[in-house]
C-alpha positions in Angstrom: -36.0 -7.3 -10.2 -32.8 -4.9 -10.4 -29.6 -6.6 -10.9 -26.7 -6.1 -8.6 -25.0 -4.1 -11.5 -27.7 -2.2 -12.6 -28.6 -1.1 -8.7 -24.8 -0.2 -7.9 -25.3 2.3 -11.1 -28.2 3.4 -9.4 -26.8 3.9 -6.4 -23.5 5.6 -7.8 -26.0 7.7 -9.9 -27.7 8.6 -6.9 -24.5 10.0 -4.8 -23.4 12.0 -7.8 -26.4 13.9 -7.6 -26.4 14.4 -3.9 -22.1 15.3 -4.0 -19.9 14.8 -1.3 -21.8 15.3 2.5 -22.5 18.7 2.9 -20.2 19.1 6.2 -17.0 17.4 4.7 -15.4 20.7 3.8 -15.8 22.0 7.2 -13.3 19.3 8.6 -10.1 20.5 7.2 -8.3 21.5 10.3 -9.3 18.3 12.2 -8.6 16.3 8.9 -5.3 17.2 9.1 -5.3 16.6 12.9 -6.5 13.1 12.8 -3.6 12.2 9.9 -1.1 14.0 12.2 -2.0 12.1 15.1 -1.6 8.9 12.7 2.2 9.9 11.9 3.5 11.0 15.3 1.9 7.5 16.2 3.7 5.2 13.4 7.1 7.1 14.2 6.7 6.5 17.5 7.0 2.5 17.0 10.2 0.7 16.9 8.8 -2.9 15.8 5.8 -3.0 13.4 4.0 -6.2 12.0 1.0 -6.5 9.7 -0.7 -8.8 7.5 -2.3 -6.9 4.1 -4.8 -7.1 1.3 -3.8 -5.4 -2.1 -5.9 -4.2 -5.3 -4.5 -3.1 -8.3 -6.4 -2.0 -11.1 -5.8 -2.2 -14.7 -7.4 -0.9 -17.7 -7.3 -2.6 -20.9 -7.7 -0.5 -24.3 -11.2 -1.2 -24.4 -11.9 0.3 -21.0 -12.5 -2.8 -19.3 -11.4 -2.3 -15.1 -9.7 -5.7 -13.8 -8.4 -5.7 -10.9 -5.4 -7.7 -10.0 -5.2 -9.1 -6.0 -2.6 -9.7 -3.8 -2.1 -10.4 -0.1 1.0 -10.8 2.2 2.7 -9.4 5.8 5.1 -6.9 6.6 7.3 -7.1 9.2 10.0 -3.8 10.3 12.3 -3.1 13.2 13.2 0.3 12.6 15.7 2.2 11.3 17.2 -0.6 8.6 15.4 -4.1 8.9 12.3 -5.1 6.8 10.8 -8.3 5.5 7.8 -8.2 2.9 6.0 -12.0 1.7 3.4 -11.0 -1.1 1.6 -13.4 -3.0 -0.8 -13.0 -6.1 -2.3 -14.9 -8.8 1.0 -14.5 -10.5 3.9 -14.3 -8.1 5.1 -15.9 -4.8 7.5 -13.3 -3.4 9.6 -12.7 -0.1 12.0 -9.3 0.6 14.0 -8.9 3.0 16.5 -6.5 4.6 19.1 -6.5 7.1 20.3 -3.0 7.0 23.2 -4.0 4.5 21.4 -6.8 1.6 18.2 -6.8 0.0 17.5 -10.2 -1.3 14.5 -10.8 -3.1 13.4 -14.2 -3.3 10.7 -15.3 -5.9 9.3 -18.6 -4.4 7.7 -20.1 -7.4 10.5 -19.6 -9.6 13.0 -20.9 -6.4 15.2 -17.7 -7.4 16.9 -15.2 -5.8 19.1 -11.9 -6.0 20.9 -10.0 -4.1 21.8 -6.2 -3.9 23.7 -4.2 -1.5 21.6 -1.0 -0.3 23.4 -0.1 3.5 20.9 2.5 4.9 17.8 2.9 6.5 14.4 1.8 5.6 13.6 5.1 4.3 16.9 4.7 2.0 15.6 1.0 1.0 12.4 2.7 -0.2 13.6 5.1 -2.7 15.9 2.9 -3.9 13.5 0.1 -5.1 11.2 3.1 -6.1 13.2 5.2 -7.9 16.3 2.9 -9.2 14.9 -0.7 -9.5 11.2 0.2 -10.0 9.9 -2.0 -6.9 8.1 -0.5 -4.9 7.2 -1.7 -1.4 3.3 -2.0 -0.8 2.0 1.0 0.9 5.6 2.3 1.3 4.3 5.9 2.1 3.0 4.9 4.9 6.2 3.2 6.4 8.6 6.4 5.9 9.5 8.8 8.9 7.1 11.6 9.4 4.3 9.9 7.3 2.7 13.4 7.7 4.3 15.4 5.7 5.1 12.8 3.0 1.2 12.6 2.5 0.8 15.9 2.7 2.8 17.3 -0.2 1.4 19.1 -2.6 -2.3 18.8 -1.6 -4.9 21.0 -2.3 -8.0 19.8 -1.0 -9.1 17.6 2.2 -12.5 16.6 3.5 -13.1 14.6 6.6 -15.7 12.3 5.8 -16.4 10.9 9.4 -16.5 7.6 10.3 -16.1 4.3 8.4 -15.7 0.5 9.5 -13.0 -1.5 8.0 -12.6 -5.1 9.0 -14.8 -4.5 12.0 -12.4 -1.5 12.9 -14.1 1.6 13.5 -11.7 4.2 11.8 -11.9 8.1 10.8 -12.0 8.3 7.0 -10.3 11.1 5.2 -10.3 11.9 1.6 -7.3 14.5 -0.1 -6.7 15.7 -3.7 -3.3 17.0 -5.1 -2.6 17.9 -8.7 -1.9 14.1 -9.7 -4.1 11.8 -7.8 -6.8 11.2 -5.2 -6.4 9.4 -1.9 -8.6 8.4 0.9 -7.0 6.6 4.6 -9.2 5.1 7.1 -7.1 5.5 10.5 -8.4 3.1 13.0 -10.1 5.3 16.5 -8.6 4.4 19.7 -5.0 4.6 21.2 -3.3 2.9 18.3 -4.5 5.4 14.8 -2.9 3.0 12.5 -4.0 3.2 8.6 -6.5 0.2 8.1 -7.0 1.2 4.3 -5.2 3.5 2.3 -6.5 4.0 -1.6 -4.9 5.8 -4.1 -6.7 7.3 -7.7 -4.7 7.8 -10.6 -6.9 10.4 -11.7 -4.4 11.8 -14.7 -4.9 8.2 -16.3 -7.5 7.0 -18.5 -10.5 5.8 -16.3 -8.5 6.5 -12.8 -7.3 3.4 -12.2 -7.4 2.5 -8.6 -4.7 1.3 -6.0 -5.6 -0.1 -2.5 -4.1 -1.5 0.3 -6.3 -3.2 3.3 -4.3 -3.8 6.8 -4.5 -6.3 9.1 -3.7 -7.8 12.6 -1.7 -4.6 13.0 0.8 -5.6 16.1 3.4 -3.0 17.8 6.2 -3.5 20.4 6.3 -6.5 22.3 3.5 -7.8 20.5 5.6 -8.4 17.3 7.7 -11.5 17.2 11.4 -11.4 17.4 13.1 -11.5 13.4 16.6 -11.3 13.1 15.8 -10.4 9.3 18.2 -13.0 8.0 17.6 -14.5 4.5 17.3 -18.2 4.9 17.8 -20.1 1.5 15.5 -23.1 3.0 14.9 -24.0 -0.4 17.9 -24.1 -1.8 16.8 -21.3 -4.2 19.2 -20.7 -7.2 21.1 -16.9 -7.1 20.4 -15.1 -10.0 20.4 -11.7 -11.7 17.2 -9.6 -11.1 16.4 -9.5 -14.3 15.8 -13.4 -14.0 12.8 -12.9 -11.9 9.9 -12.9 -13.5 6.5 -11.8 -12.5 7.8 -10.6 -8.9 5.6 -7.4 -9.3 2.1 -6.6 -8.7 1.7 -6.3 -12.3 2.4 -9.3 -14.0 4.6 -8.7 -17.7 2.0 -10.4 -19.6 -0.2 -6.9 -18.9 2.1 -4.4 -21.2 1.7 -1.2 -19.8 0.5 1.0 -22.7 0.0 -2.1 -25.2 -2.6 -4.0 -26.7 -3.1 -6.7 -23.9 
């Protein structure tokens, strides 16, 4: 009898053989429909809440894939409040944002900092993206006009049809731009939220992937009121960022480019 591993190769064998379905590249047009739809849907909401499942991968310098797992909420009253929990085999971590301070609290170190970033949500972003080099979990997908975020720089898109994530029947969409791969699922019905959203690093040694899974998507009224506060209900120590260890979905202890 096949092992699981050896039938998976099998299978994976088998559908690069066959290539992509044969009608994918005919859906370009409503491809980029369906992910329109998505964004003009997501900047319509005011109030957003979620609960998600994370996957990072890593590649060691043997070639080994590991994959590193996360899982936590998001919670945004648009234009300038946010509050992110994440936590992972390595970290315990809680962000929030009131329009004037981020504090980031890391709960298993009972830690916290605090920086001033007055702006939007969209501001908060590319600050912890480009400056502090913390990103926000699927923080494409929370910026104004998703669409053309996304769409930047792409050169190929297939419409794969449908797919079922977390009982969800959603339309699932697969693009290509010079540096990377990404595929969304966008849940069918009146409310075309993302339910996965998976990224390739395709310029990196074995294409490491990234992935985030959502969950218990909520809009409106539906979302409970936050006044986006930080509460120190553990009387957490304040200390500088660099004091917070392990607060990333990439733990320190994995050295990018290094021997572990």
């Amino acid at each position: 009898m096949w092992s699981s591993a050896a039938a998976l190769t099998s299978v994976m064998a088998l559908i690069f053989v066959l290539g992509a379905p044969s009608n994918a590249s005919a859906g370009d047009a409503e491809a980029k429909a369906l992910l329109k739809a998505m964004s003009d849907y997501l900047d319509a909401q005011k109030t957003i809440s979620f609960g998600y499942d994370s996957n990072l991968e890593v590649v060691t310098k043997d070639h080994q894939k590991l994959l590193l797992a996360s899982s936590g909420t998001i919670e945004i009253a648009r234009p300038d409040k946010i509050r992110v929990a994440r936590t992972g085999g390595f970290a315990d971590v809680e962000t929030v944002f009131d329009g004037k301070t981020l504090t980031v609290l890391g709960k298993n170190l009972n830690l916290y900092t605090q920086v001033e970033v007055p702006g939007t949500i969209e501001h908060l972003v590319d600050e912890l993206r480009e400056k502090l080099h913390k990103p926000i979990p699927g923080a494409d997908l929370l910026l104004p006009n998703v669409y053309n975020e996304l769409m930047a720089d792409v050169v190929d898109v297939k419409d794969l049809g449908s797919g079922v994530i977390g009982g969800k029947e959603c339309d699932h969409l697969a693009f290509r731009n010079k540096d990377v791969d990404w595929q969304i699922w966008i849940a069918q019905g009146e409310q075309p939220y993302p339910c996965r959203y998976m990224v390739t690093a395709k310029k990196v040694d074995r294409a490491p992937q990234y992935s985030i899974q959502i969950r218990d998507w909520k809009t409106g009224t539906d979302v409970a009121a936050d006044d986006f506060a930080f509460k120190n209900a553990t009387g957490a120590k304040k200390a500088d960022i660099a004091e917070l260890k392990d607060i990333d979905e990439l733990p320190a202890h994995f050295s990018v480019g290094g021997g572990k």
